[in-house]
LUMPAFI-140458 format. One record per residue (C-alpha): x negated, y negated, z; residue number from 1; chain. Coordinates in Angstrom, 3 decimals. Layout:
BEGIN
<r c1="X" c2="Y" c3="Z" nr="NUM" kette="A"/>
...
REM end
This chain:
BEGIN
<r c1="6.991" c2="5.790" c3="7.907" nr="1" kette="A"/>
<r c1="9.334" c2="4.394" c3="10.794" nr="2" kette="A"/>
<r c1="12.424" c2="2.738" c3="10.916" nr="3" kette="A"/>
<r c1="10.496" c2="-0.219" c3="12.555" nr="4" kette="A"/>
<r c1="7.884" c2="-0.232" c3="9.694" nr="5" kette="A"/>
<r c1="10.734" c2="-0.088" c3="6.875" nr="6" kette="A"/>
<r c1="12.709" c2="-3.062" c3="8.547" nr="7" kette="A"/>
<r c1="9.290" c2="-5.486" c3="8.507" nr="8" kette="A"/>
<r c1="8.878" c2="-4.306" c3="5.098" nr="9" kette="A"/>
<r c1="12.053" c2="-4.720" c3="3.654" nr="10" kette="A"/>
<r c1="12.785" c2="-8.518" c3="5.779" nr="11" kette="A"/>
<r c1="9.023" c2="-9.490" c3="4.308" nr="12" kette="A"/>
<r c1="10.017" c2="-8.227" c3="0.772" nr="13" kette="A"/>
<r c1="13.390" c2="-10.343" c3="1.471" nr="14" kette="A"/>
<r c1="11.303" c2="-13.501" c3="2.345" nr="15" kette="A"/>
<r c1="8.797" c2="-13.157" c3="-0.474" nr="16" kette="A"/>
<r c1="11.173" c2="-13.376" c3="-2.909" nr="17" kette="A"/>
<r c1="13.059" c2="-15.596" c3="-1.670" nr="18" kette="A"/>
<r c1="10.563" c2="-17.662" c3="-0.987" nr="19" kette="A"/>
<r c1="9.648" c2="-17.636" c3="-4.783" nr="20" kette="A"/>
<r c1="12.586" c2="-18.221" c3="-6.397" nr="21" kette="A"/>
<r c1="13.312" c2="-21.398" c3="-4.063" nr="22" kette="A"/>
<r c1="9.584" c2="-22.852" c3="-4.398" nr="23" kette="A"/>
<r c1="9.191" c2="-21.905" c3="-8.033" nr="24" kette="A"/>
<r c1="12.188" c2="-21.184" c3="-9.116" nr="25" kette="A"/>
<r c1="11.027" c2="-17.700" c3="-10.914" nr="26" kette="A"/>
<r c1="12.314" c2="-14.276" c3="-10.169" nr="27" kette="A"/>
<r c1="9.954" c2="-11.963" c3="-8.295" nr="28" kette="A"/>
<r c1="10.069" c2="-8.984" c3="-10.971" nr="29" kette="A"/>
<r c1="6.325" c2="-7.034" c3="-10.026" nr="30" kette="A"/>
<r c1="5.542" c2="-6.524" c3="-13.534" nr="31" kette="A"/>
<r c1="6.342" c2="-9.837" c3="-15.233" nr="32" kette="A"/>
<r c1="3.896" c2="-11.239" c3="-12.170" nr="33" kette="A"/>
<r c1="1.400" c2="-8.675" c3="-13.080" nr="34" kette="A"/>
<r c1="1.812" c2="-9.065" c3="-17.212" nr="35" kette="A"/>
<r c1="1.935" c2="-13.157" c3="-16.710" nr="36" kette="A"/>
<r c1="-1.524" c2="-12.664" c3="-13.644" nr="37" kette="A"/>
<r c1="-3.214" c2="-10.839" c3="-16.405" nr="38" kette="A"/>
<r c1="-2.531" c2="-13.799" c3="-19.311" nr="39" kette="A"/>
<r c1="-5.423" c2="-16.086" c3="-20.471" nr="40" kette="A"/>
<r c1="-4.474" c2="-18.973" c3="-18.367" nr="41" kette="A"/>
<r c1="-2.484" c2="-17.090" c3="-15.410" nr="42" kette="A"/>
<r c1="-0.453" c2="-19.429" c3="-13.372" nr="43" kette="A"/>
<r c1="-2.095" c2="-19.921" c3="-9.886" nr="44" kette="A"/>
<r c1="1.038" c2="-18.562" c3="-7.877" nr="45" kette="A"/>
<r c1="0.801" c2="-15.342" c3="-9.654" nr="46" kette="A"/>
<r c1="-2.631" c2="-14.692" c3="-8.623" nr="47" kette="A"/>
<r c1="-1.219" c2="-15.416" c3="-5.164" nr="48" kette="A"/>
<r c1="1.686" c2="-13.412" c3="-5.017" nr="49" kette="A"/>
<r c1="-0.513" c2="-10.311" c3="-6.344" nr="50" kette="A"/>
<r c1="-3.119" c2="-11.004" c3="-4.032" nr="51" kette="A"/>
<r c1="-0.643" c2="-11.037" c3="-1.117" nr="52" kette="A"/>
<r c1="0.889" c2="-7.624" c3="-1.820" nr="53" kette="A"/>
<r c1="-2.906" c2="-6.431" c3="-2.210" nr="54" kette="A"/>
<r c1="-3.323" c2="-7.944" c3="1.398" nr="55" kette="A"/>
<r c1="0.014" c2="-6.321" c3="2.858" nr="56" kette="A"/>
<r c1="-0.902" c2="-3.317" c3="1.706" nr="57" kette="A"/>
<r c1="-4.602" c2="-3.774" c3="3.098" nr="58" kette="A"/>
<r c1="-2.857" c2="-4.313" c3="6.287" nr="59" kette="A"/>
<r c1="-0.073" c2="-1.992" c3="6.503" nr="60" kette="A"/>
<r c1="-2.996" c2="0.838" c3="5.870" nr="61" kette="A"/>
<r c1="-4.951" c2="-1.120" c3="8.751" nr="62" kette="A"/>
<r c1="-2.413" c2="-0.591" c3="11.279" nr="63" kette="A"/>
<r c1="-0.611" c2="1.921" c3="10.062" nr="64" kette="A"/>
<r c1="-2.604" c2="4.808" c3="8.330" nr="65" kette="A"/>
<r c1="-0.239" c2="7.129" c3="9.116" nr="66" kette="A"/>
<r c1="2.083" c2="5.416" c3="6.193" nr="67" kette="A"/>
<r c1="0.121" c2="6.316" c3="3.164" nr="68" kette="A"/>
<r c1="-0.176" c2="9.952" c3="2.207" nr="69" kette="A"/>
<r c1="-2.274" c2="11.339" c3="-0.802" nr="70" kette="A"/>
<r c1="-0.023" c2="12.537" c3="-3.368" nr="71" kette="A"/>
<r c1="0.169" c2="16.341" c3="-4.560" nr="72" kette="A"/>
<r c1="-1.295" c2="14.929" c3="-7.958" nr="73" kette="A"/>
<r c1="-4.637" c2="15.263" c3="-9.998" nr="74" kette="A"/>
<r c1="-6.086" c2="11.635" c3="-11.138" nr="75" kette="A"/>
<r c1="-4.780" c2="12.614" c3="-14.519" nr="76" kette="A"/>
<r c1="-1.397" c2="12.912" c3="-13.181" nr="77" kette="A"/>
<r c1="-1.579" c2="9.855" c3="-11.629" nr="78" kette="A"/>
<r c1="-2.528" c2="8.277" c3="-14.513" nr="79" kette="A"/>
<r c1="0.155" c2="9.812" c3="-16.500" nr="80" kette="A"/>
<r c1="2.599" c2="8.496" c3="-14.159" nr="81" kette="A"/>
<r c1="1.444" c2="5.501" c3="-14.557" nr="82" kette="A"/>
<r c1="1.564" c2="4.860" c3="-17.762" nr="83" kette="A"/>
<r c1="5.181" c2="6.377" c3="-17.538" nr="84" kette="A"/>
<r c1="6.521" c2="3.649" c3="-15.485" nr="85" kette="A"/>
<r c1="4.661" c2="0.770" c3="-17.463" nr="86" kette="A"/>
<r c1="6.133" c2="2.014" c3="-20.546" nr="87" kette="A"/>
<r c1="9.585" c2="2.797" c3="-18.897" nr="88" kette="A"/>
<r c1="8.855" c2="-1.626" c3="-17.215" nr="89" kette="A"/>
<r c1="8.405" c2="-2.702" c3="-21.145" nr="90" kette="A"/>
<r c1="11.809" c2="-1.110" c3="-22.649" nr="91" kette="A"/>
<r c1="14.009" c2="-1.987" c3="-19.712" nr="92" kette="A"/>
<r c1="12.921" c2="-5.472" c3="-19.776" nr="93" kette="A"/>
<r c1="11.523" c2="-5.596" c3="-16.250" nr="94" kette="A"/>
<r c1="10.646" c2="-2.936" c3="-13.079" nr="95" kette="A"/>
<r c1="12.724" c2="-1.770" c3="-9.738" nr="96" kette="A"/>
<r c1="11.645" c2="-5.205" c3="-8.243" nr="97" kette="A"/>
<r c1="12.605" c2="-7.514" c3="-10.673" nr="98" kette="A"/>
<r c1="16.197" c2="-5.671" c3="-11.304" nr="99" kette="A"/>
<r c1="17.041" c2="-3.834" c3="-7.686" nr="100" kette="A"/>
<r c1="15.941" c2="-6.602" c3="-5.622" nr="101" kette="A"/>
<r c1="16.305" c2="-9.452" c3="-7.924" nr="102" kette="A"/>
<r c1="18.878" c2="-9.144" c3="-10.862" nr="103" kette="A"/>
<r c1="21.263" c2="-7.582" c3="-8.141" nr="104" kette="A"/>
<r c1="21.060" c2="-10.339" c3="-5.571" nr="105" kette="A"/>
<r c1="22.285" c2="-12.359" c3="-8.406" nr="106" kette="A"/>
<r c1="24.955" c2="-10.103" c3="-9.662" nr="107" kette="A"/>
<r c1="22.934" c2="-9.512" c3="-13.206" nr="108" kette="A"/>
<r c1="24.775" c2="-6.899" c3="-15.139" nr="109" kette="A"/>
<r c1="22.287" c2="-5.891" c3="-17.039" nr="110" kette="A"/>
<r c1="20.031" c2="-5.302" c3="-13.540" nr="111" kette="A"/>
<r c1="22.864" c2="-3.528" c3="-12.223" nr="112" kette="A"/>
<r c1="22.804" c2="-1.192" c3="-15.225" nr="113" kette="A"/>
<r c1="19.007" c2="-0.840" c3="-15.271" nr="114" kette="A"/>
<r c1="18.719" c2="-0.147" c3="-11.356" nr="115" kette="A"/>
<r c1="22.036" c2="2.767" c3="-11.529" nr="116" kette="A"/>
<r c1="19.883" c2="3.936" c3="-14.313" nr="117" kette="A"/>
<r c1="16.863" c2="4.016" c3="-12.005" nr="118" kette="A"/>
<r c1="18.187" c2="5.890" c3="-9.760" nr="119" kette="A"/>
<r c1="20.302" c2="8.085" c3="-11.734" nr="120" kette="A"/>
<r c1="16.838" c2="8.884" c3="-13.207" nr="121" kette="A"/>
<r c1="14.880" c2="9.497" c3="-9.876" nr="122" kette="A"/>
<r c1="17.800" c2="11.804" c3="-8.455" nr="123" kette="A"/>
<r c1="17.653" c2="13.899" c3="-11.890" nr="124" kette="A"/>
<r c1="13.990" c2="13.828" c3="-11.790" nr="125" kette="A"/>
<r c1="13.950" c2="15.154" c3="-7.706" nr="126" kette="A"/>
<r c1="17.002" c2="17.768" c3="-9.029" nr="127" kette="A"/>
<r c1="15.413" c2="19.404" c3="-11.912" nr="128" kette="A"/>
<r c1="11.890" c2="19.513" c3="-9.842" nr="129" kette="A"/>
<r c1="13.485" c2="21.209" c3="-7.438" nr="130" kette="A"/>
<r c1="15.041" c2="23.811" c3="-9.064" nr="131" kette="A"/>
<r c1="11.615" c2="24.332" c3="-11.336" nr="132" kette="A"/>
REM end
């Protein structure tokens, strides 16, 4: 990706949330959208707000193919990972959205924790990979 593509992603990420805490007064945390879009009666700006990051990312591959790589995973990797990070969502109480973007804007302690411990985590994970 270019520096050009990661500045309209980040300032649209900036807006979006932004733009949902003012109008509905919610924070913007990816998988309390997700768990809330998946309820029985799923509030309509949910739906929205998942359907719009569906449509970015439509776009984004539109224009810019060259963004998107496959990754040096089988499907049961993938889905391994997967479940990984929706398990690792449920016992920290939210994802890197919610807490990095989010909790820190706000000065939450407890996102402040969760997102050091993110990438505390990440920079292990890249270490001992490496070294395997």
């Amino acid at each position: 990706m270019n520096i050009l593509t990661l500045i309209i992603a980040g300032a649209m990420l900036g807006v979006s949330v932004g733009l949902v805490f003012i109008t509905v007064g919610k924070v913007a945390g990816i998988s309390s959208i997700a768990n809330g879009a998946l309820a029985r009666n799923p509030q309509q700006w949910k739906l929205a707000f998942l359907l719009g990051l569906v449509a970015c990312g439509g776009l984004l591959f539109a224009f810019f193919p060259s963004s998107f790589s496959q990754p040096d995973l089988s499907n049961s990797g993938l889905i391994i990972g997967g479940l990984l990070v929706g398990f690792g969502t449920r016992i920290s109480n939210g994802c890197t959205a919610g807490h990095g973007i989010c909790g820190n804007a706000r000065f939450s302690k407890r996102s402040i924790l969760a997102t050091l411990t993110f990438i505390t985590t990440g920079a292990l994970t890249v270490f001992v990979g490496g070294v395997l």
